[in-house]
N, C-alpha and C positions, 0 to 999 in steps of 0.2 A: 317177136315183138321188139322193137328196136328200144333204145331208152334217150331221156332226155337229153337234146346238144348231139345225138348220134349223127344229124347230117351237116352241126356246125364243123369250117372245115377246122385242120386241129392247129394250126397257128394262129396263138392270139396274140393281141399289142400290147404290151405293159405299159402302162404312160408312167411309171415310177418316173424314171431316169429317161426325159425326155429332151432332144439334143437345143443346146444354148448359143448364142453369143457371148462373146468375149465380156460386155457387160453386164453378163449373168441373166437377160432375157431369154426370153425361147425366141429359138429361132422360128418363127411363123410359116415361113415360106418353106424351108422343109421339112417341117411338120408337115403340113399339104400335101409338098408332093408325096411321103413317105406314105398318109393316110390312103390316097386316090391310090397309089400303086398296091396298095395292101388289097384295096378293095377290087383293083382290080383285077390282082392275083388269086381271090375268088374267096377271100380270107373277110373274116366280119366280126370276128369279138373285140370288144376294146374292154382293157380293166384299169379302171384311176380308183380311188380314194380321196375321202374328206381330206384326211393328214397328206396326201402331197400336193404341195405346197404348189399353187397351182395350176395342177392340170386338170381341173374338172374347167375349170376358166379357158383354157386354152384348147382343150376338146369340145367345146361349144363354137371356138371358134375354128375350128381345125376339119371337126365333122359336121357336127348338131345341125351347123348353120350353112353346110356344104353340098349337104345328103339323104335323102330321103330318108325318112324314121326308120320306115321298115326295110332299108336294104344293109342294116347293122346291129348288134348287139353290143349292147353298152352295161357293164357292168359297174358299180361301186360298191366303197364301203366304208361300215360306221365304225368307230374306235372309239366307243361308250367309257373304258378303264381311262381315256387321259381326257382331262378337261370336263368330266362330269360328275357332278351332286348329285342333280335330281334327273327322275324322267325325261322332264321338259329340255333339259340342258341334253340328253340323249338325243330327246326326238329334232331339239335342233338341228343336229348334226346331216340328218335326214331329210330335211327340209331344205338346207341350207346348199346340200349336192342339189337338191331337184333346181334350186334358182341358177345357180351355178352354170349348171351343164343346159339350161333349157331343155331336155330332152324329153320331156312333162311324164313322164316315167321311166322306171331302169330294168331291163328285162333280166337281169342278174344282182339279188342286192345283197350283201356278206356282211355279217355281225363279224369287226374284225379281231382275231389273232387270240384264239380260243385257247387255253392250256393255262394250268397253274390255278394262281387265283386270279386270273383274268376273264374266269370261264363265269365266276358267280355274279362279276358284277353287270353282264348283260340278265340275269333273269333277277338281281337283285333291283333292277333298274326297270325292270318291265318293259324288256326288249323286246321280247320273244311274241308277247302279247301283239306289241303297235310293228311289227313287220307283218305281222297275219292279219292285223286290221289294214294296213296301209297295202297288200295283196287284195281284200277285199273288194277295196276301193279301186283297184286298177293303178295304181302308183308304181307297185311290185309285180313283175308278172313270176318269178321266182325265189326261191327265199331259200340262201344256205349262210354258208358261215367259212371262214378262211384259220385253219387250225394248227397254231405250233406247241404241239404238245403230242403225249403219249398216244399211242393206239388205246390202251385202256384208255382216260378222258375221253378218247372219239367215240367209241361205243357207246359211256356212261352217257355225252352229250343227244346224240342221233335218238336213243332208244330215249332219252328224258323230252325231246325235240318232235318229235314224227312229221312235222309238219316241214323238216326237213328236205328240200327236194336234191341240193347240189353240195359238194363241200371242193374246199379248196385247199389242197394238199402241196408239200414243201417233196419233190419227186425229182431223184436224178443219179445217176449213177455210184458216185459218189456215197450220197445218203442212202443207200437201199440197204445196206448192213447194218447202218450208223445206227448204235444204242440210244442216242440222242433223239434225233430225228424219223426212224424209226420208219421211212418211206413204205418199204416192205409192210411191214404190218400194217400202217393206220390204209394204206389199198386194201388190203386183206380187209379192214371192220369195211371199209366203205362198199366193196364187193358183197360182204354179206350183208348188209342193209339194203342190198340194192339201189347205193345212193351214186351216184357219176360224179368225176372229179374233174375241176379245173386244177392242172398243175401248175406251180408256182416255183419259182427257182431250178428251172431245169438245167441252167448252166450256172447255179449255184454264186451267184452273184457276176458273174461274168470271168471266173476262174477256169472253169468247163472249155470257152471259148480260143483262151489265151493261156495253154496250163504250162508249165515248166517246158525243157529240152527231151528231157526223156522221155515225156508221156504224148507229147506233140509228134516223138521220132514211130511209138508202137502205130499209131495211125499213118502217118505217110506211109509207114514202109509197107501196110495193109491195104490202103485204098491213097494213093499220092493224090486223087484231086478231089477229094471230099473231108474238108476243114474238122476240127475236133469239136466246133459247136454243133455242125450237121452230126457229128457221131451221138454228141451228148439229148439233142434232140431225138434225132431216130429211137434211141434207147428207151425213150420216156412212151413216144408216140406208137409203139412196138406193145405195149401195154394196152387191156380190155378197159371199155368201161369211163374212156375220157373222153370228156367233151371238149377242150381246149388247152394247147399248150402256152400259157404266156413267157413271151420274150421281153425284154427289157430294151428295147431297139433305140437308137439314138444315131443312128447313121445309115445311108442310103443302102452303103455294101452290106452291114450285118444283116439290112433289111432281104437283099436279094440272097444271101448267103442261107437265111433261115428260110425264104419261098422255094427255095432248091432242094432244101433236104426235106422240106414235108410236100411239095404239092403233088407229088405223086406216090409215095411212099407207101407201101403195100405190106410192110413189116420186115423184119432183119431176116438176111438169108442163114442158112447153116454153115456155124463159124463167126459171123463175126460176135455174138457174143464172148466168143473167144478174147477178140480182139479189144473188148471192154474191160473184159478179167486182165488182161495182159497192162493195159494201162491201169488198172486199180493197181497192181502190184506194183507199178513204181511212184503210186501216189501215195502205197505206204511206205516209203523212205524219206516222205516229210512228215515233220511235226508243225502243222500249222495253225492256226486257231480260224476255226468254221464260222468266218464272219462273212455275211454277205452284203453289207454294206447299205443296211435299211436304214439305219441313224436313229431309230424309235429310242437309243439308251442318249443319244444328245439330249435330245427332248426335253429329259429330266436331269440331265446332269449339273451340279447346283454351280460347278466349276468350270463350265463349257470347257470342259476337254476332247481333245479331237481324240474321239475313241478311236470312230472309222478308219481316221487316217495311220494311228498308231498299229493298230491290224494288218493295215495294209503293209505302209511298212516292215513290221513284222515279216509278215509273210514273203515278203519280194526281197527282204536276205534272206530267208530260208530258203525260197527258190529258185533265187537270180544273182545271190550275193549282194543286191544291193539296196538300200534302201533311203537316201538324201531324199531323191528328187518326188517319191512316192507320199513320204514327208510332207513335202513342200507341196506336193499338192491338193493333198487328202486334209493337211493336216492344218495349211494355213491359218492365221485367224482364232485357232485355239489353242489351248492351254496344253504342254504338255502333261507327259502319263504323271508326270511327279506331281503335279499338282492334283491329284485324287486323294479325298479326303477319307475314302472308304466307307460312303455311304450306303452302300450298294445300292440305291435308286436305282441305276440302269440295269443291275441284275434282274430286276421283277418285271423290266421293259424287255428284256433280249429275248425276241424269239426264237433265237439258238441256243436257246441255255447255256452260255457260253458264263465260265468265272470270269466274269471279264478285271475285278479286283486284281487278283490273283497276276491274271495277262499283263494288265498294266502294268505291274512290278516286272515283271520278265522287260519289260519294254525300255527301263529306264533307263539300262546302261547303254542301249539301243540309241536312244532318242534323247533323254534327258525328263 
């Protein structure tokens, strides 16, 4: 007996980071073509959110209004913890994708970014109630939740939840050990629920795709025409039990780069997880900080400090020696790390549970 999303094919479209012009629009026209080729590499899930900033807008006009309903899967999601009091102010949120997107229902809907104390104020809110009513009614044709927290929390949620059907999971080479993140295990609860997972961050903010000299050299010299995002993919898609891998695509090549490594892809031969262990070993020789570059700690930060771009920074002298230009363009526009007041705000945002305080001190002599 096969399980749910088993015949969707496994790469999906993240519209997070979806590709702009110069004056910070989307680019329309290759959105389009990128959509139509997606679609016509035989690939159908799409995943947006309320919170990006948007693309439920520009998926209505990219798909919704390009494509026939039923030759897609449209996924979104609600983020109850920022911007919400009451119920109503929830259920807006839900409402406000269905005008958004015209797609008069979302075949995937996700209470978002479950863990911590973000987990109570969806049933404090009476979330859990109005997506089961809002399935009822045909709105919903499925009903999970997208979760950065513990394996313990997954279990506590799923078994408090039953009406669970999908979850969406932070899965990738990288995080399969990570104490943090915890990919390994929260598969493991999601296996024993028998609940299917859309993966989310499989190249780990786009780090996976583009990693350092050394970890980029363990692949060539293993498979020289198969890219380290194809590795980082494979890995994930090599795994039971998922229904989709989302990519974060914003350009034509990544697009065809990622139809290469899944449209035929049958599972890892013997050996090359070797070849995965080989490049984890030189990605413990950095200390970098596990950001992936959601921005959810901007949001709330009372000092618009450019966290993202500080991270990035960060991390690209840790593994490139250099960090101006990464700066300059992550970081634009906002406030360096020295002006953090140490509210923690964006702590209770960061779905890496990253000290991001702490970071930012490490950043100053860096940045300023």
């Amino acid at each position: 007996m096969g399980y749910l999303g088993e015949d969707i094919g496994k790469l999906g479209f993240g519209l997070m980071r979806l590709p702009r012009l110069e004056d910070g629009s989307f680019d329309h026209e290759l959105i389009c073509q990128m959509v139509d080729r997606f679609l016509d590499a035989g690939f159908t899930y799409f995943d947006t959110a309320w919170i990006y900033t948007g693309s439920e807008d520009e998926i209505a006009r990219a798909l919704v209004q390009r494509h026939p309903r039923e030759s897609y899967q449209l996924a979104t999601k609600g983020i109850s913890w920022i911007g919400c009091k009451t119920p109503e102010d929830a259920q807006a949120q839900f409402r406000q994708s269905l005008e958004r997107t015209g797609a008069g229902y979302f075949d995937f809907y996700l209470l978002h970014m479950t863990g911590g104390a973000r987990s109570a104020v969806f049933d404090m809110l009476g979330m859990w109630d109005f997506v089961t009513q809002m399935k009822e009614e045909g709105l919903i044709r499925h009903i999970g939740f997208s979760h950065h927290g513990t394996a313990e929390e997954l279990d506590e949620i799923i078994t408090a939840h039953p009406q669970t059907e999908f979850v969406q999971l932070q899965v990738n080479y990288l995080d399969w050990e990570n104490p943090v993140n915890q990919s390994r295990a929260c598969m493991e609860v999601a296996a024993k629920h028998n609940v299917p997972v859309v993966v989310m961050e499989p190249l780990r903010g786009g780090l996976l795709a583009d990693p350092p000299a050394n970890v980029a050299r363990v692949f060539a010299e293993a498979e020289p025409a198969q890219s380290p995002a194809a590795w980082a993919l494979q890995f994930v898609a090599d795994k039971p039990n998922i229904i989709t891998i989302l990519s974060g695509m914003n350009a034509m090549e990544q697009l065809e780069d990622n139809i290469a490594a899944l449209k035929d892809f049958k599972g890892f031969a013997p050996g090359q997880m070797d070849v995965i262990d080989a490049a984890l070993a030189e990605f413990d020789t950095f200390d970098l900080v596990p950001c992936t570059g959601c921005d959810y700690c901007a949001k709330v930060c009372p000092q618009n400090v450019g966290i993202r771009g500080a991270f990035i920074a960060m991390n690209a002298d840790i593994m490139f020696g250099r960090h101006v230009q990464e700066w300059m363009n992550w970081g634009g526009g906002k406030n360096p790390p020295s002006a953090c007041i140490e509210c923690y705000a964006c702590e209770s945002a960061c779905p890496q549970g990253i000290s991001i305080v702490e970071e930012l001190k490490r950043a100053v002599p860096l940045i300023g």
